[in-house]
TORKOL-4160 file (C-alpha; in steps of 0.2 Angstrom, whole numbers, padded with zeros to 4 digits, m for minus):
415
<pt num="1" X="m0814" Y="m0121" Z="m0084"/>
<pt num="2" X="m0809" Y="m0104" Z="m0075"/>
<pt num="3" X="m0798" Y="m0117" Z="m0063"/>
<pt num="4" X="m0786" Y="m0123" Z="m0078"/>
<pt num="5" X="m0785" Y="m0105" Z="m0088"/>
<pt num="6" X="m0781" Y="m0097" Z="m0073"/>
<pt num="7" X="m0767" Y="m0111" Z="m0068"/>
<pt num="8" X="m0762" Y="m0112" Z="m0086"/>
<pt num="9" X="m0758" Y="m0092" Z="m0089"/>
<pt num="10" X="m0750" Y="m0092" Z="m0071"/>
<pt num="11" X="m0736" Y="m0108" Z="m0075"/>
<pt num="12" X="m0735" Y="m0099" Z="m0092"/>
<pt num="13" X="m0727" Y="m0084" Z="m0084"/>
<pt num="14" X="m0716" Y="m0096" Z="m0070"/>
<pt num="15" X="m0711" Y="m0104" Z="m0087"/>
<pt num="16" X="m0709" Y="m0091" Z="m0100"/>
<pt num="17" X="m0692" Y="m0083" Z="m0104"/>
<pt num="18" X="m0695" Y="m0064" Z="m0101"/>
<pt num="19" X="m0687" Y="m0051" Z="m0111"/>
<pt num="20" X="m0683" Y="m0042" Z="m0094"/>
<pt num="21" X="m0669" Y="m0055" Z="m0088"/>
<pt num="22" X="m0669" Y="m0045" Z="m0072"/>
<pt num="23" X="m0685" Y="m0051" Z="m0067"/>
<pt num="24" X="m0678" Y="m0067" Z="m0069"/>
<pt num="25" X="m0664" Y="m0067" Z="m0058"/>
<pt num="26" X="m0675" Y="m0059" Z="m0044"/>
<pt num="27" X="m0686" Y="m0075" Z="m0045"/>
<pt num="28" X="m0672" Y="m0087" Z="m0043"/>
<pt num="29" X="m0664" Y="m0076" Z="m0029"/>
<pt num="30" X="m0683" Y="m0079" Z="m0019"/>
<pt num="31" X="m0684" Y="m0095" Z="m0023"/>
<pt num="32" X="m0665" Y="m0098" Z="m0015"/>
<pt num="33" X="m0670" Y="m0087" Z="m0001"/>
<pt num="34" X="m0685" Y="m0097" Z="0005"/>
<pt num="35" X="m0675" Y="m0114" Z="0001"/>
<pt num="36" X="m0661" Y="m0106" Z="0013"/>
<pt num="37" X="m0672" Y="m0102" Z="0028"/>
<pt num="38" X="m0680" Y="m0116" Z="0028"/>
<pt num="39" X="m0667" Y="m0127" Z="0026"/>
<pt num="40" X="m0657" Y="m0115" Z="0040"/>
<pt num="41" X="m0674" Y="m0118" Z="0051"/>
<pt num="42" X="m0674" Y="m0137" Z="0050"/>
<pt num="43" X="m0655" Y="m0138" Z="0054"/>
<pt num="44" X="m0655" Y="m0127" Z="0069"/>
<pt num="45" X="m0670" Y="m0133" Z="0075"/>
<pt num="46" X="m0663" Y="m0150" Z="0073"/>
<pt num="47" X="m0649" Y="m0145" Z="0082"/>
<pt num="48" X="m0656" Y="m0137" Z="0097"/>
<pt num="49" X="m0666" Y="m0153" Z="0098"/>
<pt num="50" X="m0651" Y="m0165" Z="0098"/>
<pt num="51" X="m0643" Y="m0154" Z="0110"/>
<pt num="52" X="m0659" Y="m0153" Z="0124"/>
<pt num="53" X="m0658" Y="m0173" Z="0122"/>
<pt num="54" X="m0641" Y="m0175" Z="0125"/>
<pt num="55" X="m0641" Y="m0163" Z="0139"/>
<pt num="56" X="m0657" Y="m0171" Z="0146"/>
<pt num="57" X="m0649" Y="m0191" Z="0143"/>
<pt num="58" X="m0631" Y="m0185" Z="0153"/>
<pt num="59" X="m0642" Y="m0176" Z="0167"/>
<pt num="60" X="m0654" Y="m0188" Z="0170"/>
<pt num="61" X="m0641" Y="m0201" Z="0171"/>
<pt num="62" X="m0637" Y="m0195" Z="0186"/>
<pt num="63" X="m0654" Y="m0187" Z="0193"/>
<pt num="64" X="m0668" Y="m0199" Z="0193"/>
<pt num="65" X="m0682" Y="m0199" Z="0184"/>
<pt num="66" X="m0694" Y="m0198" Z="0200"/>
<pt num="67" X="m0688" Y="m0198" Z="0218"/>
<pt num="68" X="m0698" Y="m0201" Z="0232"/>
<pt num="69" X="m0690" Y="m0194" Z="0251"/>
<pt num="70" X="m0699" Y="m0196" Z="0268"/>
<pt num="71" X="m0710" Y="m0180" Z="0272"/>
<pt num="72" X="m0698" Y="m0177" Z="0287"/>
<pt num="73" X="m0682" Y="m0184" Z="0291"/>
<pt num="74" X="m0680" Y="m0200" Z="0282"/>
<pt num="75" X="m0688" Y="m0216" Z="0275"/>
<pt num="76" X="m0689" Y="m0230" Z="0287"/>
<pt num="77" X="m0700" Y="m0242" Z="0276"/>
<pt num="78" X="m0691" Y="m0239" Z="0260"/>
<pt num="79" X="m0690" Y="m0258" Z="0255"/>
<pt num="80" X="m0712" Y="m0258" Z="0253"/>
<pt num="81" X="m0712" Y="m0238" Z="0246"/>
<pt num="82" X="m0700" Y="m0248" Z="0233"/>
<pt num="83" X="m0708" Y="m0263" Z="0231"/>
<pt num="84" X="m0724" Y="m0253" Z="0229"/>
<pt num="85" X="m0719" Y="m0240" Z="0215"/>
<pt num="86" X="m0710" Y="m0256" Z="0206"/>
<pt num="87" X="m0729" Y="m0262" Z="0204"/>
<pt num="88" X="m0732" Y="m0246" Z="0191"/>
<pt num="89" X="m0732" Y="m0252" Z="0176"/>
<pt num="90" X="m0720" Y="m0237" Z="0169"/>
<pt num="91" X="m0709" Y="m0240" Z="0182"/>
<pt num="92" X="m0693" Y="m0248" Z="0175"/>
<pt num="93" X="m0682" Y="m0250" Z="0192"/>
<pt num="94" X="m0679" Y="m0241" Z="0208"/>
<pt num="95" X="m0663" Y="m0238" Z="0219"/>
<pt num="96" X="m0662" Y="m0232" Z="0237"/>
<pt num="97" X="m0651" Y="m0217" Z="0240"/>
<pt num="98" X="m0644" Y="m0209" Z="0256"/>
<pt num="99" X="m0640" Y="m0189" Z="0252"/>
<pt num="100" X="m0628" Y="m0179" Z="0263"/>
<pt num="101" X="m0613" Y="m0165" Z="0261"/>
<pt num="102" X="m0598" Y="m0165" Z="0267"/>
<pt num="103" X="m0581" Y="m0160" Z="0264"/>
<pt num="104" X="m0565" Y="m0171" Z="0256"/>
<pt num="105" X="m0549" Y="m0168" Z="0262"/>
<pt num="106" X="m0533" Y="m0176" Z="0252"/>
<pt num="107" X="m0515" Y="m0169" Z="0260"/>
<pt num="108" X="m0517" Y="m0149" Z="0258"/>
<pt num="109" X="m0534" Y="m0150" Z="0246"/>
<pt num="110" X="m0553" Y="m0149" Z="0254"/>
<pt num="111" X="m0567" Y="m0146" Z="0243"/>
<pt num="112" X="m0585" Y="m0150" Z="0246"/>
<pt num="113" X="m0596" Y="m0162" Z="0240"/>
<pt num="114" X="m0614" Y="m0171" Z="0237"/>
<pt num="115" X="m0613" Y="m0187" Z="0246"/>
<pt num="116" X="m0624" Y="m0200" Z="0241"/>
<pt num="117" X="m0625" Y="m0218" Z="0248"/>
<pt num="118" X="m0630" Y="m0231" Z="0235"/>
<pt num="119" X="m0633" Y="m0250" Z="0232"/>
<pt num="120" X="m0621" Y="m0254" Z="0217"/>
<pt num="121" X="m0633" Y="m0266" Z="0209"/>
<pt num="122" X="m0647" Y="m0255" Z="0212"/>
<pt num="123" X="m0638" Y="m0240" Z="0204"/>
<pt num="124" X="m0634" Y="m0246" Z="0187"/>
<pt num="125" X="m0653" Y="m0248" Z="0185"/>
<pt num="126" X="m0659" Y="m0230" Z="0188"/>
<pt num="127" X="m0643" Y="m0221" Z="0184"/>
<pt num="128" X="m0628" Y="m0221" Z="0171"/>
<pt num="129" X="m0614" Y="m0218" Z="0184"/>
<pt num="130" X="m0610" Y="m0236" Z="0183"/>
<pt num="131" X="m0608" Y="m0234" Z="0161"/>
<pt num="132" X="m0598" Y="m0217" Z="0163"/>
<pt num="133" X="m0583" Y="m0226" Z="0175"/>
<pt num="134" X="m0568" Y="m0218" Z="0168"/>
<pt num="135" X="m0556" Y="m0229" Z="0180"/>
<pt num="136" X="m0564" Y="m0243" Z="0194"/>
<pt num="137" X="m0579" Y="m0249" Z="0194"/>
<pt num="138" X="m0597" Y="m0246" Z="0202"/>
<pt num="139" X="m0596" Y="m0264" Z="0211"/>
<pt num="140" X="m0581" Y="m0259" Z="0220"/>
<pt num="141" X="m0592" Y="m0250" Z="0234"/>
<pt num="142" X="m0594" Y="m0264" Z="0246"/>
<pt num="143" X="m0602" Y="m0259" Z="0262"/>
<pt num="144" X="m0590" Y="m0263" Z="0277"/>
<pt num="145" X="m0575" Y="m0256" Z="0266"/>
<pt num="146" X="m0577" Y="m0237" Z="0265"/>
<pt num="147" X="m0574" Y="m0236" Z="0247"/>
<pt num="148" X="m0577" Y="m0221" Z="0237"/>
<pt num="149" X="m0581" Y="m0216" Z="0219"/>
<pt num="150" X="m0577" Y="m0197" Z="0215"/>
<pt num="151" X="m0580" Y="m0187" Z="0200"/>
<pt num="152" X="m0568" Y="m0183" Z="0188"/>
<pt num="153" X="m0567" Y="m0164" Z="0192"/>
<pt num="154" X="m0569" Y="m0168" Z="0211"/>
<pt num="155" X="m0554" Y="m0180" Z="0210"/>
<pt num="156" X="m0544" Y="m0167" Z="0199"/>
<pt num="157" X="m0547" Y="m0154" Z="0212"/>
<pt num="158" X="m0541" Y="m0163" Z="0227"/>
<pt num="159" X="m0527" Y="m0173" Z="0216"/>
<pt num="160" X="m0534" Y="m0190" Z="0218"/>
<pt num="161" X="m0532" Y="m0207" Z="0208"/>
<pt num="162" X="m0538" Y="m0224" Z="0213"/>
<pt num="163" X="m0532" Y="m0232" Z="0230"/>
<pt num="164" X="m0529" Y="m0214" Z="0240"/>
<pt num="165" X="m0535" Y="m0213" Z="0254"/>
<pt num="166" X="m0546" Y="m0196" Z="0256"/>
<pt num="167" X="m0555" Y="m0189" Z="0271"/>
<pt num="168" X="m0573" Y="m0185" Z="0272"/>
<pt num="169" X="m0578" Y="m0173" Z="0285"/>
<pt num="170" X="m0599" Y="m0172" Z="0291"/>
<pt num="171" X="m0606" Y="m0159" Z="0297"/>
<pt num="172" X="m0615" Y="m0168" Z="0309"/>
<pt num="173" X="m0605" Y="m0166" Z="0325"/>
<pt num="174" X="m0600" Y="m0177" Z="0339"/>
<pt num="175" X="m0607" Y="m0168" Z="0356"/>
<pt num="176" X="m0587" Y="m0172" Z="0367"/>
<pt num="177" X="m0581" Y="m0162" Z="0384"/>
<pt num="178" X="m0571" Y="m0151" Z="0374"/>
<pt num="179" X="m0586" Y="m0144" Z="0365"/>
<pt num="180" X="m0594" Y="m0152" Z="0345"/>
<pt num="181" X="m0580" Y="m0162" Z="0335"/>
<pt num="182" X="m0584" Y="m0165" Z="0318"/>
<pt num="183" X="m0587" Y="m0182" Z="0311"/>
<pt num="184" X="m0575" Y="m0189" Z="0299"/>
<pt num="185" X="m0570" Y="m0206" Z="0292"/>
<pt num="186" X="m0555" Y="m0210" Z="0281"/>
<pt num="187" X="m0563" Y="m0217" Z="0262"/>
<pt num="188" X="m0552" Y="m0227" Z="0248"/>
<pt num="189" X="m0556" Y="m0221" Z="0231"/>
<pt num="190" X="m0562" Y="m0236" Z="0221"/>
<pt num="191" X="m0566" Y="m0228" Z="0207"/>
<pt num="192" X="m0570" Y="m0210" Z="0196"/>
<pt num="193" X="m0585" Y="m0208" Z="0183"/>
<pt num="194" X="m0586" Y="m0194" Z="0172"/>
<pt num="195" X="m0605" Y="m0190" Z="0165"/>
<pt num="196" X="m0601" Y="m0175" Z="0153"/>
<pt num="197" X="m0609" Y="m0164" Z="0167"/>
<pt num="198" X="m0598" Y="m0151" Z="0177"/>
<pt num="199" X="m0612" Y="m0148" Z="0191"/>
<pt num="200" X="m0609" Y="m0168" Z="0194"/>
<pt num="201" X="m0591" Y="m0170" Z="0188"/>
<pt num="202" X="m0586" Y="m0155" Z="0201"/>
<pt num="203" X="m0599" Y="m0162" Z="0216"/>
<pt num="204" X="m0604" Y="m0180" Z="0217"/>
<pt num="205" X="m0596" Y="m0193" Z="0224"/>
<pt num="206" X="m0605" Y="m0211" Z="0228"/>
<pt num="207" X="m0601" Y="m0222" Z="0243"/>
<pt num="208" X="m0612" Y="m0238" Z="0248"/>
<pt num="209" X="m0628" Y="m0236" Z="0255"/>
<pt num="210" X="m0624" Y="m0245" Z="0273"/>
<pt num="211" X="m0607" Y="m0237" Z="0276"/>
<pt num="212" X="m0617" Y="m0219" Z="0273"/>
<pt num="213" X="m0632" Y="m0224" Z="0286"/>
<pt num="214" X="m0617" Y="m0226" Z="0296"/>
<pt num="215" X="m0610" Y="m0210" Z="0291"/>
<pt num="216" X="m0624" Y="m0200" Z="0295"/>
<pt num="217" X="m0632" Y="m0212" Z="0310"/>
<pt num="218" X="m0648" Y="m0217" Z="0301"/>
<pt num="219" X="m0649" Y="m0233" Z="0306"/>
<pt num="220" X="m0660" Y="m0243" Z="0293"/>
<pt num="221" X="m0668" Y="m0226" Z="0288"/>
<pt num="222" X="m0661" Y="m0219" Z="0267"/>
<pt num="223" X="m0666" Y="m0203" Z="0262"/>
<pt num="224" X="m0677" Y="m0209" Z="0250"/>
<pt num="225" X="m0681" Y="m0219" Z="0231"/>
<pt num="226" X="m0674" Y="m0216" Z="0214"/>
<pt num="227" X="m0686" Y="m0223" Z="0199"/>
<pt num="228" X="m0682" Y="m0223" Z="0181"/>
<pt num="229" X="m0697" Y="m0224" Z="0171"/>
<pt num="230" X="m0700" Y="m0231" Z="0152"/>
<pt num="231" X="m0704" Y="m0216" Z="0146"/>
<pt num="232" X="m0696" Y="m0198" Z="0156"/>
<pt num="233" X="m0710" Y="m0188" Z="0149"/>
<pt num="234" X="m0720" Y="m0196" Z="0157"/>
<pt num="235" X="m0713" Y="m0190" Z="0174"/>
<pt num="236" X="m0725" Y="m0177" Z="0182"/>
<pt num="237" X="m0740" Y="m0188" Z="0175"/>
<pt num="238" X="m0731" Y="m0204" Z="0185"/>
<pt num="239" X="m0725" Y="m0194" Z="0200"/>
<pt num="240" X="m0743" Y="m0190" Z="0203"/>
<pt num="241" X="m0752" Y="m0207" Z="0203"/>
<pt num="242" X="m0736" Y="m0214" Z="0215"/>
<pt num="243" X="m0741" Y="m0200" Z="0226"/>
<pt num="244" X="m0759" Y="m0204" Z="0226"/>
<pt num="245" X="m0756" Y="m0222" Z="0229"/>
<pt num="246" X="m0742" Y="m0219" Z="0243"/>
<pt num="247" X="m0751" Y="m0205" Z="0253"/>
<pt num="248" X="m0748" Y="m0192" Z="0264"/>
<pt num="249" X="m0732" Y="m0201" Z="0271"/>
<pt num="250" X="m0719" Y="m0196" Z="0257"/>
<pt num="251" X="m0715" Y="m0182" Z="0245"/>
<pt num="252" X="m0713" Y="m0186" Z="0228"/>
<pt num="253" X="m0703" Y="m0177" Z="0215"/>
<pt num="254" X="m0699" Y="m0180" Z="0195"/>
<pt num="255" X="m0684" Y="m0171" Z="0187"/>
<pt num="256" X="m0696" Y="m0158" Z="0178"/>
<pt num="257" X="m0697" Y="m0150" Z="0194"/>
<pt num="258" X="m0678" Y="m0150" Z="0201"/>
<pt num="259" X="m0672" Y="m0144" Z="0183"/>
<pt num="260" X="m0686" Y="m0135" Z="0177"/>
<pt num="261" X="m0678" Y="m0118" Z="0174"/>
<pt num="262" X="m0666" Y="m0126" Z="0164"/>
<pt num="263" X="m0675" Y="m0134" Z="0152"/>
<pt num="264" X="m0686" Y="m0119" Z="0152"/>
<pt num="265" X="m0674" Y="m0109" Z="0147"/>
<pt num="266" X="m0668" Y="m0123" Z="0133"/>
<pt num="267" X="m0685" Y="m0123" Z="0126"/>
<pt num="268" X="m0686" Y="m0104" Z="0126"/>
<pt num="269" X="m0669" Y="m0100" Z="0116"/>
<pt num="270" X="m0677" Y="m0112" Z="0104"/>
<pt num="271" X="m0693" Y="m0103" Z="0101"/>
<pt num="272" X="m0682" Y="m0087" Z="0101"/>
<pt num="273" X="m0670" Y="m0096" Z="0087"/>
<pt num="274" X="m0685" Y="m0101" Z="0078"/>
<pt num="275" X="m0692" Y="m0083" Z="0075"/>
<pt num="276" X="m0674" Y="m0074" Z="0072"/>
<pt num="277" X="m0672" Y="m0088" Z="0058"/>
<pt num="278" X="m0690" Y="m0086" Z="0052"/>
<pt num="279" X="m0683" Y="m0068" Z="0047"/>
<pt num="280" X="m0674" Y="m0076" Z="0033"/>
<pt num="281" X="m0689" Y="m0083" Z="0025"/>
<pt num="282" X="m0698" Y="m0068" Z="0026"/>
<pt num="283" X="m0683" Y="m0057" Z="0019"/>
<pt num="284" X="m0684" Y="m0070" Z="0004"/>
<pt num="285" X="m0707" Y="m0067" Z="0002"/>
<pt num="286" X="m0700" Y="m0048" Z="0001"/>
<pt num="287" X="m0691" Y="m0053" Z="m0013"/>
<pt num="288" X="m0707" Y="m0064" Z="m0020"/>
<pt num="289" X="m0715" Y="m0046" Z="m0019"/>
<pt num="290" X="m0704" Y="m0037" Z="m0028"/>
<pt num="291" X="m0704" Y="m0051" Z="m0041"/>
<pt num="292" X="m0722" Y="m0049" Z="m0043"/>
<pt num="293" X="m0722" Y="m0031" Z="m0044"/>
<pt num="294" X="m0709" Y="m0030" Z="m0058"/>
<pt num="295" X="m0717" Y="m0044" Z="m0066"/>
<pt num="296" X="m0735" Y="m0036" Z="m0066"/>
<pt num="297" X="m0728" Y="m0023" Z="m0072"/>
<pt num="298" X="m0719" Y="m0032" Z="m0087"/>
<pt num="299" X="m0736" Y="m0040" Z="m0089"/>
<pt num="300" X="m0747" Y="m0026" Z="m0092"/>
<pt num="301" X="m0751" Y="m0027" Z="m0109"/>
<pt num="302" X="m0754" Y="m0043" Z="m0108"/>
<pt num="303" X="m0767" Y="m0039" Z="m0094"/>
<pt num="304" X="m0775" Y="m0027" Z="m0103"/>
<pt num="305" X="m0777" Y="m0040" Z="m0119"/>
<pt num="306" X="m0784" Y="m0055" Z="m0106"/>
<pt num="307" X="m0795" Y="m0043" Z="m0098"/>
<pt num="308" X="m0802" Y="m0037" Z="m0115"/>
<pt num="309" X="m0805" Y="m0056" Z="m0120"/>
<pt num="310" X="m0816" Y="m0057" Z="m0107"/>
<pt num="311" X="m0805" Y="m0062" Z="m0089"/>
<pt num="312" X="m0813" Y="m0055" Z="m0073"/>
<pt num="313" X="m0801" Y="m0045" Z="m0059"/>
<pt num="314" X="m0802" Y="m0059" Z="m0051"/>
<pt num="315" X="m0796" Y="m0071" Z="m0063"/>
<pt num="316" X="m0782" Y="m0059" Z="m0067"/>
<pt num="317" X="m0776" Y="m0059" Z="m0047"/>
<pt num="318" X="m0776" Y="m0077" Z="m0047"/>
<pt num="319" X="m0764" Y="m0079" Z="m0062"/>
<pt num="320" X="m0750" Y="m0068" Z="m0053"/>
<pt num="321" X="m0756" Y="m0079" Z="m0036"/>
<pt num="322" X="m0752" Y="m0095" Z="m0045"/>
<pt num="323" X="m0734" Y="m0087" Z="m0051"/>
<pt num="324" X="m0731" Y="m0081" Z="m0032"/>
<pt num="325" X="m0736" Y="m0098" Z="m0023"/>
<pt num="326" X="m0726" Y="m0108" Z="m0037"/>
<pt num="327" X="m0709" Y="m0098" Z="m0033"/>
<pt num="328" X="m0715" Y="m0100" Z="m0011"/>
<pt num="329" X="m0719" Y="m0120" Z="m0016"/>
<pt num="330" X="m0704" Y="m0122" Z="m0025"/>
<pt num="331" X="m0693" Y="m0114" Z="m0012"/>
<pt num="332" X="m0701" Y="m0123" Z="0003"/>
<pt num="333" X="m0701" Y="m0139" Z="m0006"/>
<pt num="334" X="m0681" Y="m0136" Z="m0009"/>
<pt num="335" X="m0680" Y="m0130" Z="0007"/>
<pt num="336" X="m0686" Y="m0144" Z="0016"/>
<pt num="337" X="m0678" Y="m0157" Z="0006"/>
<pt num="338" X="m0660" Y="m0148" Z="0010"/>
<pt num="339" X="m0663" Y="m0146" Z="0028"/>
<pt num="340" X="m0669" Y="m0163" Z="0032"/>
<pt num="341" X="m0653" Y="m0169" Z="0022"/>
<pt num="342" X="m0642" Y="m0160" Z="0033"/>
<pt num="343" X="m0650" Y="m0161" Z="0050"/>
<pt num="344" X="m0650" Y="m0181" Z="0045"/>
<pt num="345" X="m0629" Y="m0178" Z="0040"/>
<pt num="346" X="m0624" Y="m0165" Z="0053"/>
<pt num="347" X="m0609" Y="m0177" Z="0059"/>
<pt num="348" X="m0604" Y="m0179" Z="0042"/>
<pt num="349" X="m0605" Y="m0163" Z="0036"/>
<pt num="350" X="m0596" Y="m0155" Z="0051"/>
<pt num="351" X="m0581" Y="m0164" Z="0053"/>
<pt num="352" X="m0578" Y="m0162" Z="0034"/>
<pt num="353" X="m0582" Y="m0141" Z="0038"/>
<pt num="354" X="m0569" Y="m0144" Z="0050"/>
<pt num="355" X="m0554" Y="m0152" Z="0041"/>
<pt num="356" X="m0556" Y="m0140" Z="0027"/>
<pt num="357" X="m0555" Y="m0123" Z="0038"/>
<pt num="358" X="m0543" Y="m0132" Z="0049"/>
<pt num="359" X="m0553" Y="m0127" Z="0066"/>
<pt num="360" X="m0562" Y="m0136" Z="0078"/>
<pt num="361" X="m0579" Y="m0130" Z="0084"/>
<pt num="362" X="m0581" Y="m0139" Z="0099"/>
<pt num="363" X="m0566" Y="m0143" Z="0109"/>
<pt num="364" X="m0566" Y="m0157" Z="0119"/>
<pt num="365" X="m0555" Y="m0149" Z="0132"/>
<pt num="366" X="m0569" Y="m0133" Z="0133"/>
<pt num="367" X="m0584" Y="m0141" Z="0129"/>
<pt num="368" X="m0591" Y="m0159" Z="0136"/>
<pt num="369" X="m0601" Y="m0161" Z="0120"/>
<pt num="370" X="m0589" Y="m0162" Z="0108"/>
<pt num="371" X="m0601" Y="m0168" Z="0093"/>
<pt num="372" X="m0614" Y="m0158" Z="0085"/>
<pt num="373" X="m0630" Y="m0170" Z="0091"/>
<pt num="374" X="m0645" Y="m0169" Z="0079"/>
<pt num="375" X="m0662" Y="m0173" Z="0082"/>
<pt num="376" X="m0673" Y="m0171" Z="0067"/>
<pt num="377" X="m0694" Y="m0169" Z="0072"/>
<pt num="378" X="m0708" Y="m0170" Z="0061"/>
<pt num="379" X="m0717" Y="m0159" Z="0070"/>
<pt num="380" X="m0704" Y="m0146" Z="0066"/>
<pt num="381" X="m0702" Y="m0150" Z="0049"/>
<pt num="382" X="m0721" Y="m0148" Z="0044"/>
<pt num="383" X="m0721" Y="m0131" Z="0054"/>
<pt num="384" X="m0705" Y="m0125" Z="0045"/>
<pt num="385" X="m0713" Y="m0130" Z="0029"/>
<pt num="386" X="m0730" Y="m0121" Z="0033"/>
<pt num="387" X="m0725" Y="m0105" Z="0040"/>
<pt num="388" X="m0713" Y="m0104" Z="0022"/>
<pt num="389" X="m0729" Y="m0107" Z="0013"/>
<pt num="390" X="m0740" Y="m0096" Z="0022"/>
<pt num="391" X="m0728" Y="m0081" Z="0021"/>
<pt num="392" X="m0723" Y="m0086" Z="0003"/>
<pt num="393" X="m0744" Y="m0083" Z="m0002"/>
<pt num="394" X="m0745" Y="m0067" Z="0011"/>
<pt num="395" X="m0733" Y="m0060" Z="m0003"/>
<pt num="396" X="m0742" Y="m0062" Z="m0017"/>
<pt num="397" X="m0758" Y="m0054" Z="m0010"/>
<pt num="398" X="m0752" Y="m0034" Z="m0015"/>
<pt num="399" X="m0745" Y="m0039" Z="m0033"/>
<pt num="400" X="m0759" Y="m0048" Z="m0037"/>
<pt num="401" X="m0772" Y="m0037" Z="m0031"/>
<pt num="402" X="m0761" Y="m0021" Z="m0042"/>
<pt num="403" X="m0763" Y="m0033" Z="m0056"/>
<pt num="404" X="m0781" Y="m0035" Z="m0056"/>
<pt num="405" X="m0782" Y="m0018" Z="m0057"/>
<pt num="406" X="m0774" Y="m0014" Z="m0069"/>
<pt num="407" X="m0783" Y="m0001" Z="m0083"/>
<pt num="408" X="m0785" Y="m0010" Z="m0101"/>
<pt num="409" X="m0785" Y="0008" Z="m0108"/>
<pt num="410" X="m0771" Y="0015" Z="m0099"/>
<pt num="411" X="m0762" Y="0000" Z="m0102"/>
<pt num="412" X="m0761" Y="m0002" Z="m0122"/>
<pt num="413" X="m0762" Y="0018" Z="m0124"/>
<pt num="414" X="m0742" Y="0017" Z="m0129"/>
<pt num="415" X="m0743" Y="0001" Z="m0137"/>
């Protein structure tokens, strides 16, 4: 059978010690070249991934995963728009919100600020504010009382701790004799959160939901809804059927849109990652070429003795195919085991990295992730795997062919 004596001849050679130990070494190099970029390409990839999942988890923990606002001014039936989207079966729990600016003044410091209006209960639902509390707590916001919860950067930047009393300035004026007098009202800090985000760290601080319709005179009118969903993927497709089923009254939004350059560019840089590493496995087929070459060339009398027994060109090539996809299928196979080993042990391997040089990768005092997160995908790991495999066989095509062609004559004419 053509099949087995082609196969058979072509393990021969992978097996055989050659008299050329060069060779040799050249073929373990390519073998270690396509295991290294593969494995380097799982990692990395994995990497990125736990990296846009963590990033994603901490900022939607504070954005929602939908949001629907009035088409004008504010939401005056917010309780039934609620109540309605709560019927979705993908609709986990939803949250009113008030959303206004303003500026918080402590002694000397002002900075300025997202104001948002909440309902505690409601809160904790939709958002992970109430889990990230570094000091107080979420509950603490009672309407009536002015409490207010900063975060950690905001209260670092004005000097505030728990019980001061700050200052929150509106822009919305009052209309007086002596011309428009800024609004303010005197808040107590009940408590600071700190989600690993600086945009929110730096921004955000949270008061109840009434004591900001007062704030901002809204009567009974919030801004608009907060949902969290089951799944957040499923954002834009849920966003649209909630708009369908609402109408023409209300606008709403999913977090794919208010940070959709962000994780565009996220997904980007990991495209971009994936080809500059794929460079790696295709330096290690150059090497599967060179090992061919120099092997066909060890080869030839051989060649010239199988082609005079009878093989075709054909077969020949597919002897030197069979050595070539053996040294990509054995790197790929090694590659793929070592990176789905380390992609699953990244937090073991990297603290032990660390202790050994003596340095520390990701400070906690410069960086808000201070663990290397790891997500490993199949999908990734079957597209590693392939692209190896593909490149790995393109490599064998040129030797193989200059084998076929080899001349019997020309070949044992010194032998």
């Amino acid at each position: 059978m053509p099949q087995i004596f082609e196969l058979f001849i072509g393990l021969r050679y992978v097996r055989a010690k050659r008299r050329n130990h060069f060779i040799s070494f050249i073929s373990l190099i390519s073998v270690a070249g396509v295991a290294l970029g593969g494995a380097a390409l799982i990692t990395v990839l994995s990497v990125m991934n736990g990296f846009q999942q963590e990033l994603r988890t901490r900022i939607l923990g504070v954005v929602s995963h939908v949001q629907i606002v009035g088409a004008e001014e504010g939401l005056a039936d917010w309780q039934n728009v609620a109540q309605i989207a709560r019927r979705h079966p993908e609709v986990q729990a939803a949250a009113p919100f008030v959303a206004g600016e303003g500026m918080l003044v402590l002694d000397q410091a002002v900075k300025g600020a997202a104001i948002r209006g909440i309902l505690p209960a409601d809160e904790s639902a939709v958002g992970e504010v109430a889990a990230r509390m570094k000091r107080g707590t979420l509950e603490a916001l009672r309407s009536g009382e002015f409490g207010i919860v900063l975060g950690a950067e905001l209260a670092r930047g004005i000097g505030a701790s728990l019980g001061d009393k700050v200052t929150l300035i509106v822009p919305q004026g009052l209309v007086t004799p002596a011309g428009v007098m800024p609004r303010l009202k005197q808040f107590r800090v009940v408590g600071i959160f700190e989600v690993g985000m600086f945009e929110y760290d730096s921004g955000l601080a949270l008061i109840h939901l009434e004591d900001a319709q007062r704030l901002y005179r809204l009567a009974n009118e919030v801004s608009g809804v907060r949902l969290k969903l089951d799944d957040m993927e499923r954002a834009s497709a849920v966003a649209a059927e909630l708009s369908r089923i609402l109408g023409p009254g209300v606008w709403v939004s999913d977090w794919t849109r208010s940070h959709a350059n962000f994780f565009r560019a996220v997904e980007i840089e990991k495209k971009v990652m994936f080809i500059i590493l794929l460079l790696i496995v295709a330096v290690a087929a150059f090497n599967i070429v060179s090992t061919l070459v120099m092997a066909v060339t060890d080869k030839q009398a051989d060649i010239a003795i199988l082609r005079t027994l009878g093989a075709s060109p054909g077969e020949i090539m597919k002897i030197f195919l069979v050595q070539g996809a053996w040294i990509g299928l054995l790197g790929t196979l090694l590659g793929v085991a070592g990176g789905v080993l380390l992609a699953l042990n990244i937090d073991v391997v990297v603290p032990a990295i660390e202790r050994l040089l003596g340095v520390r990768f990701l400070a906690k005092d410069v960086y808000y992730i201070s663990e290397l997160p790891s997500e490993l995908r199949r999908g990734d790991v079957v597209a590693v795997a392939a692209v190896s495999l593909l490149l790995s066989l393109l490599a064998t095509l040129y030797p193989s062919y200059r084998a076929s062609q080899v001349n019997p004559a020309e070949a044992l004419r010194y032998e």
